[in-house]
N, C-alpha and C positions, 0 to 999 in steps of 0.2 A: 434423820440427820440429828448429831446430839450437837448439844450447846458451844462444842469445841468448837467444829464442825463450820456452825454459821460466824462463830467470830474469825477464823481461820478467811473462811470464805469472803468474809468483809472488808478483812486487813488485808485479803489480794486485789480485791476490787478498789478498794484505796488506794495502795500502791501503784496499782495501775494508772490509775486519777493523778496522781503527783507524778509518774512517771513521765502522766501525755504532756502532764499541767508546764515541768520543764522542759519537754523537748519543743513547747512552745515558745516559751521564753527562750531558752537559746538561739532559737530560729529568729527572733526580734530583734535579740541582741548581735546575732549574727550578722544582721542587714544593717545593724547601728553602728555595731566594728565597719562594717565596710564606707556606709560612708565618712566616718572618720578618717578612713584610709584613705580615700579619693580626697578628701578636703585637705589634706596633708597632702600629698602628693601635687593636687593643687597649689598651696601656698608656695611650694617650692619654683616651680615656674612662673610664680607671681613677678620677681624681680626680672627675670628674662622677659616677661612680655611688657612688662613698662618700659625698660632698656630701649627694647623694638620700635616701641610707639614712639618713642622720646624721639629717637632714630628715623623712625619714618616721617614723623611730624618735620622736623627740622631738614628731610630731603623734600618733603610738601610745599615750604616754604621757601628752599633754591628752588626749586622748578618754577612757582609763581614769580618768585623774582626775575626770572629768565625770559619766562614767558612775556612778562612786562615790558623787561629791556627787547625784548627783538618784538614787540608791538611798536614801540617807540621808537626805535627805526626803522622798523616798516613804513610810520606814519611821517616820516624824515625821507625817506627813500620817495616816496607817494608824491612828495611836495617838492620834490626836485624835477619829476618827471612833468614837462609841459603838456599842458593840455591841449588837446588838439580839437 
């Protein structure tokens, strides 16, 4: 093997090495794009599920109101009924 030969041979074996060296690195960056993409995609439905909460919280708090009022005259209905 002449001296060509081995540097030739070197310079494949290297390139090889920075070949694998990036197709790791993209693969990194690959999974890093992604979640940026979900975290993006997330923010987006951020407003839509506080809306929701906001929404359900304030039906949470008619229902308890409700629920209070027909305890309140249950406890009204109760005290009308003699006791026997």
């Amino acid at each position: 093997m002449t001296t060509s030969d081995v540097i030739s041979t070197g310079a494949l074996l290297t390139m090889g090495v920075i070949a694998f060296v990036l197709a790791m690195q993209y693969r990194s960056l690959y999974g890093i794009g992604q979640m940026i993409r979900d975290c993006k995609n997330a923010t987006r439905w951020v407003p839509i599920w506080e809306m929701e909460n906001r929404e359900l919280r304030s039906a949470l708090r008619a229902e308890k109101a409700h629920v209070e009022q027909l305890q309140r005259k249950l406890v009204l209905l109760q005290a009308m009924i003699p006791a026997a």
